[in-house]
KEROZA-774387 format. One record per residue: x, y, z of N, C-alpha, C in turn; residue in one letter. Coordinates in steps of 0.1 Angstrom, whole numbers, plus 5000, padded with zeros to 4 digits. Layout:
# residues N
XYZXYZXYZA
...
***
This chain:
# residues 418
435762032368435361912360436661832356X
436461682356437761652350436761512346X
438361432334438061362329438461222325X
437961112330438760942330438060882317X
438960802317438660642310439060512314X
437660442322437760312326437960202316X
438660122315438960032305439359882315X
439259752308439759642313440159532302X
440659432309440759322301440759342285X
442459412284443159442276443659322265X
443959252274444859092267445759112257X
446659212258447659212249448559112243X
448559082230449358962224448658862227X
447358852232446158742233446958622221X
447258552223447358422216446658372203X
445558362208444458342197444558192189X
444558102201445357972194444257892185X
445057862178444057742171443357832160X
444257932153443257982143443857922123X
444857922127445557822118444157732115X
443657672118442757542112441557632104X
441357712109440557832097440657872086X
440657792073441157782058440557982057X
441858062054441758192047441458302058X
441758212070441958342083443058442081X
442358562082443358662083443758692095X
445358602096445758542110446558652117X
447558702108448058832114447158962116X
446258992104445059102114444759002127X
444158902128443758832143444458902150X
446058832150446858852163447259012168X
447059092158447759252161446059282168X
445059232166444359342167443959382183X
444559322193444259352207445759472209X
446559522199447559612201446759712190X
445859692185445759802177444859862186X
443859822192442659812199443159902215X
444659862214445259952228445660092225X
445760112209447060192208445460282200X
444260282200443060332194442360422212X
442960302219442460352236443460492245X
444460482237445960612243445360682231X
445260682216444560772208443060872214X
442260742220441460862225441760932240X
442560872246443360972261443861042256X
444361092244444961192242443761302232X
443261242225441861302219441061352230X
440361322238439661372242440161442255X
441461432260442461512269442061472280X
442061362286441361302297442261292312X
441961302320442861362334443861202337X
443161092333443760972343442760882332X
443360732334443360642327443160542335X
441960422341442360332348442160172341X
442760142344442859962334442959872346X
441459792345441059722356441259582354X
442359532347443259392353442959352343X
443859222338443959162325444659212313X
445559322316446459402305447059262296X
447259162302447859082294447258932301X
447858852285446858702285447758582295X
448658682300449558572311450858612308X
452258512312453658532314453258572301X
454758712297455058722284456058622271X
455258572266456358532257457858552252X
457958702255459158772251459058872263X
460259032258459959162265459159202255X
459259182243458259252232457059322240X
456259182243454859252250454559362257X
455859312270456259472282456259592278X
457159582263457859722258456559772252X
456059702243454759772238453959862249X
453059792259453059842270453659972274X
454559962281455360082282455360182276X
455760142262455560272251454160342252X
453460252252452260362256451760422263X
452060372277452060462287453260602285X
454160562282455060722274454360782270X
453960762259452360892250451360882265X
451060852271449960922276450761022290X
452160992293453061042299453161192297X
453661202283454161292275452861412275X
451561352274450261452276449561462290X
450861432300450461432313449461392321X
448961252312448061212320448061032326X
447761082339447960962352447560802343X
448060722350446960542346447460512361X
446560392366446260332372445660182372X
446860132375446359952369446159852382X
444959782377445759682388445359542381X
445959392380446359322375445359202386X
444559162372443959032370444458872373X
443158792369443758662371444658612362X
444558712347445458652337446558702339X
447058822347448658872346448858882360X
448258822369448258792381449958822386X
450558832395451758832401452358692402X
451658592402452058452404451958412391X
451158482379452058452366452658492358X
453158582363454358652355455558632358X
456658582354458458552350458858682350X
458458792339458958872335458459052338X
459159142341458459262343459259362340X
459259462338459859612330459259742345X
460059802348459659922353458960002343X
457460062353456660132341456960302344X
456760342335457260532338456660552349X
456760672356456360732364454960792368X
454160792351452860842353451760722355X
452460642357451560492361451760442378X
450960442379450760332396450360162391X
450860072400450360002396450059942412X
448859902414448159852434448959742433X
449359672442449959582450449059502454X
449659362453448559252453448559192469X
449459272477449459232494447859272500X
447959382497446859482505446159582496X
444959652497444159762494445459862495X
445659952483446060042485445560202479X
445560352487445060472483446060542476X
445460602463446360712457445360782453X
446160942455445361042455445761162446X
444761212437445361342428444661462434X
445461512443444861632451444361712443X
445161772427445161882423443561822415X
442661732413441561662406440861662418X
441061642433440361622445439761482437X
440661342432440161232433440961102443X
440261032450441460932455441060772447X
441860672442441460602434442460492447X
441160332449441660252457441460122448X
442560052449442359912446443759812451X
443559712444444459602450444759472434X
445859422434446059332426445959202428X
445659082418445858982423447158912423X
447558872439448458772443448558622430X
447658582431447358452424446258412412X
446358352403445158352395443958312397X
444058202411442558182420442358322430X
442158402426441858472441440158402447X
439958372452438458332458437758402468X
438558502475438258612483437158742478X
436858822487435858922485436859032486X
437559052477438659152482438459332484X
437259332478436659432481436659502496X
436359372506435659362520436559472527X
438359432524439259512532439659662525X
438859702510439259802511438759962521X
439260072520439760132527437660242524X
437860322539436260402535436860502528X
435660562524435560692513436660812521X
437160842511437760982517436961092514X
435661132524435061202525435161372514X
436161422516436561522509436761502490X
437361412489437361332474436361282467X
436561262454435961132442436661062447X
435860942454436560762453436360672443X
436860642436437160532424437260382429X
437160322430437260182435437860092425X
439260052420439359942412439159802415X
438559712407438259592415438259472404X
439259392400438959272387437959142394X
437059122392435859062400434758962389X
434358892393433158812390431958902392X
432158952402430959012407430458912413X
428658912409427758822413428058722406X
428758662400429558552387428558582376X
428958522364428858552349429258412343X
428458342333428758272325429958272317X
430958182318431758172308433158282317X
432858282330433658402335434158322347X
435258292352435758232364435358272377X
434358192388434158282401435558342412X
436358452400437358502409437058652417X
437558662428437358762436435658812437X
434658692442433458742440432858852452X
432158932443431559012454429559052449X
429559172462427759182452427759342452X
426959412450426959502443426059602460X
425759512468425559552481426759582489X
428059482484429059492494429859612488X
429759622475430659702468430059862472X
428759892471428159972479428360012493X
428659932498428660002509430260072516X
431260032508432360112508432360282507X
430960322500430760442500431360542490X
431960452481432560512467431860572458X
432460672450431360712438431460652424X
432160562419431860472407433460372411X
432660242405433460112410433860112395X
435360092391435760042379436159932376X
435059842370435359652376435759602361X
436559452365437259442350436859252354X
437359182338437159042344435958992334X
434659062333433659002325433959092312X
433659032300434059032284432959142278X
431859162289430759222279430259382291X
430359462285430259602287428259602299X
428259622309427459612317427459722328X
426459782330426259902341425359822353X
426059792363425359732371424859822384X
424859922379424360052391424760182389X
423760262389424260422388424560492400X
423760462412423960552424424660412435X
426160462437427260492431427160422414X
427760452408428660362389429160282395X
428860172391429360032391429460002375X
430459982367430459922357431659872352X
431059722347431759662338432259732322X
433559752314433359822307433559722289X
433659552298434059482288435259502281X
435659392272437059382270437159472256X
438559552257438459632244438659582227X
438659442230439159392214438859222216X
437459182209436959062209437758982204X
437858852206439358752200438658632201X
437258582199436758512194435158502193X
434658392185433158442186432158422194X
432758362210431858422222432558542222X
432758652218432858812222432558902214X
431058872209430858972199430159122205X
430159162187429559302191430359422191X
430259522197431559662198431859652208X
433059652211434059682222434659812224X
434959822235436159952241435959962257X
435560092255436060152268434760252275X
435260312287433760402292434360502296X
433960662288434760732291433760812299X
434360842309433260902324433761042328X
432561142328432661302331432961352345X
433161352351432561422365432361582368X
432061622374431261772377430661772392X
431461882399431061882409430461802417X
432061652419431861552426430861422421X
429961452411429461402403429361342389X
428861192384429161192371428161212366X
428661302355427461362348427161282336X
428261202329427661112324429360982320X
428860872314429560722318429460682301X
430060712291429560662276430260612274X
430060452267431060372258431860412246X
433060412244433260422232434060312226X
433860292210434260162204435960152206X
436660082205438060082202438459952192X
437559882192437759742185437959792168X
439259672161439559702151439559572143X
438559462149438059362144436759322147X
435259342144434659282156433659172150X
433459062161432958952157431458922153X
430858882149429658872150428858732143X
427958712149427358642143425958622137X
425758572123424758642117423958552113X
422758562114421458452115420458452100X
420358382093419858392084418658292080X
417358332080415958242085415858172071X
416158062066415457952056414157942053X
412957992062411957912058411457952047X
410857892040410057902027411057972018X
411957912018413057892004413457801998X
412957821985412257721975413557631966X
414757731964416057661959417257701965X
418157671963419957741971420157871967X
419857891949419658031949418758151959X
417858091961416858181968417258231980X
418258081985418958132006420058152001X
420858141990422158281983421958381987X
420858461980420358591981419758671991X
418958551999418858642015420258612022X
421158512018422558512027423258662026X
423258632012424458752005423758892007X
422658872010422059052018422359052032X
422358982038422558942055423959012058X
424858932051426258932051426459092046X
426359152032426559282036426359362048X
424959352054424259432063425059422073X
425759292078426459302090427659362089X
428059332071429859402073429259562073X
428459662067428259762066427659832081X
427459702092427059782102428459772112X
429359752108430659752117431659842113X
431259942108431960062101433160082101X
433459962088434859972084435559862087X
435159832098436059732103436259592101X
437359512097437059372096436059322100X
435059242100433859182107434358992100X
434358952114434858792114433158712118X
432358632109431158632110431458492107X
429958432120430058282121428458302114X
428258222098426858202096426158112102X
424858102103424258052108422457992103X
422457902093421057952088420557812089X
419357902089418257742099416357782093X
416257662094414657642091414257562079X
412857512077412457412071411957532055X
412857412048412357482035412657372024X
412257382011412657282001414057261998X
414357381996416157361991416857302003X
416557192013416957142022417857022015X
416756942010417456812003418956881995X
419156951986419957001971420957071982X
420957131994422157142004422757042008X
421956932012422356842022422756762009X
422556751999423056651992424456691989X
424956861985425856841983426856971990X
426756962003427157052009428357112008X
429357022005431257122006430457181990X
429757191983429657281969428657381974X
427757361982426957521989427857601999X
428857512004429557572016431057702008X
430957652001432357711986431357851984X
429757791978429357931973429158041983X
428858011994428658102005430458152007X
431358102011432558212011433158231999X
432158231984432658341975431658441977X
430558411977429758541987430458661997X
431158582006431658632016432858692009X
433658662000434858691990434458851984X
433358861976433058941971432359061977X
432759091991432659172001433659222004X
435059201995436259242000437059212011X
437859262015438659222027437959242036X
436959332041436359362052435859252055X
435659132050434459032054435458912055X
434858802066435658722069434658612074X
434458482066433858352077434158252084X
434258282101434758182102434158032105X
432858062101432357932104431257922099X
430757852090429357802081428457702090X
427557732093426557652106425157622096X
425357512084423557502080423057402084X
421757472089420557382103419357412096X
419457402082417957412076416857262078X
416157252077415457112079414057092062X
413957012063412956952053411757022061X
410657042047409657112052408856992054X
409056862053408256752052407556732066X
406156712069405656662082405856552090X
407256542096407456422099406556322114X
406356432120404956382131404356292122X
403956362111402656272105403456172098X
404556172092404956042083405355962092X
405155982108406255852116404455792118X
403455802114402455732114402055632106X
403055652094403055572079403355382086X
402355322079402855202084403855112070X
405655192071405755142059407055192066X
407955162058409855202062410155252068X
409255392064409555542066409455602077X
408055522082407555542094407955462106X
408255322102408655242111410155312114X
411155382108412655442111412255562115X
411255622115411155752124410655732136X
409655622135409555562153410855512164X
411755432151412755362160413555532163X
413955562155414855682158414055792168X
412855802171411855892184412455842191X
412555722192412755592208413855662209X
415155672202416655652205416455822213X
415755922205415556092210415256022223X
414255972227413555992242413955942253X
414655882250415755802257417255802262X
417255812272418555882278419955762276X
419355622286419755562282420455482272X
419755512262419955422249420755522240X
420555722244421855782236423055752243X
423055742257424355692265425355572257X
424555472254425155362246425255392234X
424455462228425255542217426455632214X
426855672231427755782229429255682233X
428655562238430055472238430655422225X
430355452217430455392203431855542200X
431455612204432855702198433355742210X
433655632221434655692230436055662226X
436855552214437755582213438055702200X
437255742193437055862185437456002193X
436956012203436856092216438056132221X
438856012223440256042231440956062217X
440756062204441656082194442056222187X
440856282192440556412187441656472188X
442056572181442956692185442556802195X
443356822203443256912217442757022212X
442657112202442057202200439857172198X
439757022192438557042189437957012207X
438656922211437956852223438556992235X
439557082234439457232245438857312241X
438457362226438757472224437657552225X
437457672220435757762220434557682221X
434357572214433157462212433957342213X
434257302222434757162224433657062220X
434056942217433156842210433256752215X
432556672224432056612231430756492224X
431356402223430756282222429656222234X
429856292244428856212255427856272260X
428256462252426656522254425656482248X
424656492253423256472248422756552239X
422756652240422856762235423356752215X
424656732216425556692208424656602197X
424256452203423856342198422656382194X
421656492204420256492196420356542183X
421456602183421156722171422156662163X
422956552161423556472151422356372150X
421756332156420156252152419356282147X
419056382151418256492141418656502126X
419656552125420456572111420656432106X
420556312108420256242105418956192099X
418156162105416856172101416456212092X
416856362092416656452082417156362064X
418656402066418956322055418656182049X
418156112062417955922056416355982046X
415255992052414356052052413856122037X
415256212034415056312022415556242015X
416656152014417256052005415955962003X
415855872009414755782007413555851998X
412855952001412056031993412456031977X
413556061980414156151967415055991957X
414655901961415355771955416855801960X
417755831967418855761970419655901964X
419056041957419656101952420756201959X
***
């Protein structure tokens, strides 16, 4: 019997840019935690005494800024050195060979594949042979799989592979392959790196994604780590996740309807909010709220929202350091029937018909969206690149700034102008 841990897309010293604009970000937990998140991953190679280690591309977020990054690196491969156990890396589109300046010789108990060709290494005394290949360039667009090498019949074949796979949302179509071609190499578990979210895309052979060990923003939520995999007479007897994350993100949904004042969606907020920090055991939880639906306390938000937005992160304050928001999202709406009031033959009704027209109409949001194209180019490069870039010309965008519109002309007018 022996015993591995598949891991990928590491991103050491991940950047994390643009967190500065996050009034009370805890910026330095941010930035450490993809090193803490490594140094939790050699904690369980040595915990649980594991034969070999393989890290399937992406160890780092591109050229190093410094050697700092290298050396960290290195050091840990020493501790897993020192407890005589193998790693095997092979390098992504982010640390690709064509973007890296800088490099360090890594000890001896590390291989790292070559981004020319498929190459085999073999631990006789384990009867495993483990095959992969690096990327030359950050486009690889190839099936790089196609030229690796057949099963060594006598062996466990490992296949390293940083891939798209069949592609993934939000994931670059680099080195795509399918789960037919990867099969047919005749290997007994593929250890594939590249997609963010932990996915078993086949048992007979293991094909799995093991996701990235430390989320670094809030498309990456949820628990992260690693898959630590048994084998037994040539067999895996079993493939289990374990966490390594020492921040993890999430985001938490909180239903409005039929809430009668601010106090009332306080109190289902401020129960939400514990539940999620108490289900992340222990760990920082960076939470983007999110609360939506038609209820009365709609108008007393919208009227005076930077004062409901304050009460919600002293809520979030009084959770201690564990709790963190980085983003307040309220999408509540008036419980008012507006179908029926755009029937009214009177103000109210005549501005909710003109404003349907503007929804139904493609054209006429188009000319709406020219109105902030020099707004557009003025933005700062973080809002118009960044996680949710903000785009003035989506539709999308405009329905739902029309919407929230509506909402407020509507509840003001009701409410005299209050």
């Amino acid at each position: 019997m022996f015993k591995f841990i598949h891991a990928a897309d590491l991103h050491i010293d991940s950047p994390l840019e643009g967190l500065e604009q996050y009034e009370g970000a805890p910026v330095e937990h941010l930035r450490g935690a993809t090193r803490r998140a490594f140094e939790n991953l050699v904690d369980l190679s040595l915990d649980e005494q594991v034969d070999f280690v393989v890290l399937a591309g992406d160890l780092y977020d591109g050229d190093w800024k410094d050697y700092n990054t290298g050396l960290f690196f290195t050091n840990q491969m020493h501790r897993l050195r020192e407890a005589k156990i193998h790693a095997f890396v092979v390098y992504g589109n982010h640390d690709a060979e064509s973007q890296m300046t800088r490099s360090l010789r890594l000890p001896d108990n590390v291989h790292a594949f070559k981004s020319s060709h498929p190459e085999t290494k073999t631990l006789e005394s384990l009867g495993v042979a483990v095959h992969g290949q690096s990327f030359a360039s950050r486009a690889v667009t190839a099936d790089l799989s196609a030229a690796y090498p057949s099963r060594i019949s006598s062996l466990f074949n490992i296949g390293m592979l940083h891939t798209c796979a069949g592609g993934y949302d939000g994931h670059k179509p680099y080195a795509p392959t399918t789960v037919d071609a990867l099969r047919s190499r005749g290997y007994d578990y593929w250890a594939l790196g590249h997609v963010h979210r932990r996915e078993v895309l086949r048992q007979d052979p293991w094909i799995v994604f093991p996701g990235n060990i430390q989320g670094r923003h809030i498309r990456e939520t949820g628990p992260k780590g690693c898959t630590v995999v048994t084998v037994r007479d040539a067999q895996v007897v079993s493939a289990e996740h374990r966490d390594l994350d020492v921040l993890r993100w999430e985001v938490c949904r909180v239903k409005a309807d039929g809430a009668d004042t601010p106090a009332d969606l306080l109190d289902r907020i401020q129960r939400a909010l514990a539940d999620q920090v108490a289900a992340s055991d222990g760990r920082l939880t960076a939470m983007r709220l999110e609360v939506a639906g038609p209820c009365r306390a709609h108008h007393a938000l919208t009227a005076n929202p930077t004062h409901w937005h304050n009460e919600i992160r002293s809520l979030a304050s009084s959770l201690g350091e564990r709790a963190w928001l980085e983003k307040i999202k309220l999408r509540t709406s008036s419980d008012l029937q507006l179908d029926e009031m755009s029937k009214r033959e009177d103000v109210i009704g005549g501005l909710l018909r003109s404003l349907q027209r503007i929804d139904e109409n493609d054209d006429t949001l188009l000319e709406l969206a020219g109105l902030f194209t020099d707004l557009q180019v003025k933005l700062p490069a973080e809002l118009r690149e960044g996680n949710e870039p903000l785009d003035f010309r989506s539709p999308t965008l405009l329905r739902g700034a029309l919407n929230e519109a509506r909402e407020l002309l509507i509840t003001r007018l009701l409410h005299g102008g209050a």
